[in-house]
C-alpha positions, 0 to 999 in steps of 0.5 A: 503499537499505534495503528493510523486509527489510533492517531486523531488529526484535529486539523486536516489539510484538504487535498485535491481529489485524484483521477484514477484511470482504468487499466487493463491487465495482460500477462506481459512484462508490463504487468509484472512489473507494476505487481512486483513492485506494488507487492514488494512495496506492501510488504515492506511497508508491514514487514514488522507485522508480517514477521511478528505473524510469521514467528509467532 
């Protein structure tokens, strides 16, 4: 399995820096909302990985 690392990009498209803003986290539904949905997008990102470490 290629990792992105293993990929080499001989022409890079340059992209504009992004502005990141500072954000204070409580313990409402706000914050769980943004930490389930950010969780569940890792994971399903590496799900295959996750599955291969699981069932080894």
């Amino acid at each position: 399995m290629k990792r992105l690392k293993d990929f080499k990009i001989p022409e890079r498209i340059p992209r504009p820096a992004v502005k990141v803003f500072s954000m204070q986290f409580g313990y409402d539904e706000a914050t769980r909302r943004i930490v389930l949905h950010h969780a569940r997008r890792v994971i399903l990102q590496h799900k295959k990985e996750i599955q291969k470490l699981a069932y080894k």
